[in-house]
C-alpha positions as CSV (number, residue, x, y, z in Angstrom):
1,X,0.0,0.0,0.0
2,X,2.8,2.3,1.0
3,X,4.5,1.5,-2.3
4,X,1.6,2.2,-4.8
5,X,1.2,5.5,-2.6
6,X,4.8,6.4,-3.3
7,X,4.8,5.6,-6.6
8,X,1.8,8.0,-6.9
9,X,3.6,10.7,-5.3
10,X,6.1,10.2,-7.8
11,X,4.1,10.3,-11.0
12,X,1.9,13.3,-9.3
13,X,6.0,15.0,-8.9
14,X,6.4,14.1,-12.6
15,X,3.1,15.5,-13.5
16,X,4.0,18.6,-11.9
17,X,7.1,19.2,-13.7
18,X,5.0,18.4,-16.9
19,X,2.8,21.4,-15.5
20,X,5.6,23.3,-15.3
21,X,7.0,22.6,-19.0
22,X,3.7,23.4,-19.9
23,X,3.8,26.8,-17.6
24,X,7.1,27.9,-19.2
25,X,5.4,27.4,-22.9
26,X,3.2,29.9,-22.5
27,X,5.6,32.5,-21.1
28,X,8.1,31.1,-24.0
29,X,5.2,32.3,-26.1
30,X,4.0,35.5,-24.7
31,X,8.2,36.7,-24.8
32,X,8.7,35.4,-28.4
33,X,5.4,37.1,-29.7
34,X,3.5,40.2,-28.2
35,X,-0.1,39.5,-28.3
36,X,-3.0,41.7,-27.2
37,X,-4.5,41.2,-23.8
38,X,-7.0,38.8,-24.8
39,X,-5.2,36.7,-26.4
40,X,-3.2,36.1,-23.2
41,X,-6.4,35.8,-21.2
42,X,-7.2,33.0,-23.7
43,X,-3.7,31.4,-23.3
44,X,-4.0,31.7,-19.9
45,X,-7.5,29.7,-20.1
46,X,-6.3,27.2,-22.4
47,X,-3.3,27.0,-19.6
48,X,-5.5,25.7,-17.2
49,X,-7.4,24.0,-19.4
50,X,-5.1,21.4,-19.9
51,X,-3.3,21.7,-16.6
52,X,-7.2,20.4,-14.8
53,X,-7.0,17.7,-18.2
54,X,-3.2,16.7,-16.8
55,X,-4.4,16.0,-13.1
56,X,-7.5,14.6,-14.1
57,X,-6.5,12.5,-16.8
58,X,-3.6,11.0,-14.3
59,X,-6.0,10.7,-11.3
60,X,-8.1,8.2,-13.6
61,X,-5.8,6.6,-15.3
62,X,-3.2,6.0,-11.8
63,X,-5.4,5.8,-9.1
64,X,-8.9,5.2,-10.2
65,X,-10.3,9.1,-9.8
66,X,-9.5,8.4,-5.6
67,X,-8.3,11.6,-5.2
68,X,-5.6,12.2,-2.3
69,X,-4.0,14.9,-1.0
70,X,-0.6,13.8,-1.4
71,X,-1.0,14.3,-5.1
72,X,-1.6,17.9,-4.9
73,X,1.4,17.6,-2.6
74,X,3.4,15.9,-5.2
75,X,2.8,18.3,-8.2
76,X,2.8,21.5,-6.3
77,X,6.7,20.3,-5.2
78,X,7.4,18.7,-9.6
79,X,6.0,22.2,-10.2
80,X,8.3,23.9,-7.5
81,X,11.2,21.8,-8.5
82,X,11.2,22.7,-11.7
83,X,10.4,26.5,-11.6
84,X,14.0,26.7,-9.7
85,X,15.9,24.0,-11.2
86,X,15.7,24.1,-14.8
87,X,12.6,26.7,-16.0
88,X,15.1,29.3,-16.4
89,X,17.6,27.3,-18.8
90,X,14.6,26.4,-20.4
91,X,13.0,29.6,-21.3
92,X,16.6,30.8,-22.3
93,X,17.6,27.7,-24.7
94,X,14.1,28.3,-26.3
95,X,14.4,32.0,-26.3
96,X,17.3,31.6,-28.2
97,X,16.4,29.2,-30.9
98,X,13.6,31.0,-31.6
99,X,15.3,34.0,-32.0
100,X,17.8,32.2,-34.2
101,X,14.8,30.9,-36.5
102,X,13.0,34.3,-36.6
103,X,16.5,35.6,-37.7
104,X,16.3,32.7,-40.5
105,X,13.1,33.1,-41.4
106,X,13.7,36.7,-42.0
107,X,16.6,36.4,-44.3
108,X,14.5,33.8,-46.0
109,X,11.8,36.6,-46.9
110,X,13.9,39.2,-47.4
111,X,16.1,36.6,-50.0
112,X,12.3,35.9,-51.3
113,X,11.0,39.5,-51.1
114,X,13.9,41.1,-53.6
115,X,13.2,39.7,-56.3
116,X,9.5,40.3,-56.0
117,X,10.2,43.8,-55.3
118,X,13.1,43.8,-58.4
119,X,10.1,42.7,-60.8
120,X,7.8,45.1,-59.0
121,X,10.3,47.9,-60.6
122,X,10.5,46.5,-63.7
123,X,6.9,45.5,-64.6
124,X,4.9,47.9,-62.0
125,X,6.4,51.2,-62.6
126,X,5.8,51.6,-66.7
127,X,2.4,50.0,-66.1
128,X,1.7,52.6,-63.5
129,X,3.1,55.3,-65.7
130,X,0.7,54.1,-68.4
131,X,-2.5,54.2,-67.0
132,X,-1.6,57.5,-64.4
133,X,-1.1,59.1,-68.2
134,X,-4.3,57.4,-69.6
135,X,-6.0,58.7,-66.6
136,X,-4.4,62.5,-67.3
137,X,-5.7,62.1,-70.7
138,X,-8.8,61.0,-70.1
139,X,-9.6,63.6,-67.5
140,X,-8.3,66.8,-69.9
141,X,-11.3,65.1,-72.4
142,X,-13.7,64.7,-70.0
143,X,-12.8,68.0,-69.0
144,X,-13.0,69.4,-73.1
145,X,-16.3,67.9,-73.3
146,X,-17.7,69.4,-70.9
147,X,-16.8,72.7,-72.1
148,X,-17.9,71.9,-75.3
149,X,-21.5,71.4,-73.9
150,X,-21.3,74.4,-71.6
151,X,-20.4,75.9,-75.6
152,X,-23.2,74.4,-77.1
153,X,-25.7,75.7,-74.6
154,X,-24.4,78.8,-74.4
155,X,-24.5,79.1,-78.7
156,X,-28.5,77.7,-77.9
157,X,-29.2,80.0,-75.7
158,X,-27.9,82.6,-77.8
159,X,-30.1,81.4,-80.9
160,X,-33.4,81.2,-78.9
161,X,-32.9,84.9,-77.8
162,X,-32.2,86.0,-81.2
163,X,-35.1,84.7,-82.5
């Protein structure tokens, strides 16, 4: 009995340092991309979300859904163990490969981008130039028509008085 109790204890320890994995996720997340509040609310729901899934999900599976206190004891110490053991190499080895692939990815897009941006000049601009002119054009017509009508009332106007 002692045994199986112990052995709980330890799973419930490992289960907290899972939470804890789980914890330093989310702040790996919230430090590699700045969201807006809500979507840290929402994090921060999903969060404990699957943190209640974790503890539930073990409590059924390792001891029948008996729950005990010594596995809240257990993963409050796998959570404390890890948050000052390892959490902080963690968070920096992460921090630091994702920094390393956002710095990748953005030569990747900018190595992507130029030539977009090259064929942009080249193709864009006199096709631009084209129709700003067709549009110049087309406005001076509009423009002479116009006048042309104000004219042609102006010369009716004229002939009516006359006779």
């Amino acid at each position: 009995m002692i045994t199986n109790q112990a052995q709980l204890f330890l799973i419930f320890v490992v289960n907290g340092i899972l939470i804890g994995l789980l914890f330093d996720f989310f702040r790996i997340l919230r430090k590699a991309i700045k969201t807006k509040d809500i979507v840290t609310y929402i994090e921060d729901i999903l969060f404990w979300i699957l943190t209640g899934f974790i503890l539930l999900f073990s409590i059924c599976t390792f001891n029948n859904g008996e729950i005990r206190l010594y596995m809240f004891i257990g993963t409050f110490i796998g959570v404390f163990l890890y948050m000052i053991s390892i959490s902080t190499y963690v968070i920096k080895i992460n921090m630091k490969i994702i920094n390393f692939f956002k710095l990748v990815m953005g030569k990747i897009i900018n190595i992507i981008i130029i030539p977009i941006k090259l064929v942009k000049k080249i193709f864009l601009k006199p096709v631009t130039f084209i129709f700003i002119n067709i549009r110049k054009i087309s406005t001076s017509i509009l423009k002479k028509m116009k006048i042309s009508k104000q004219n042609q009332k102006i010369r009716l106007k004229k002939k009516e008085l006359k006779i």
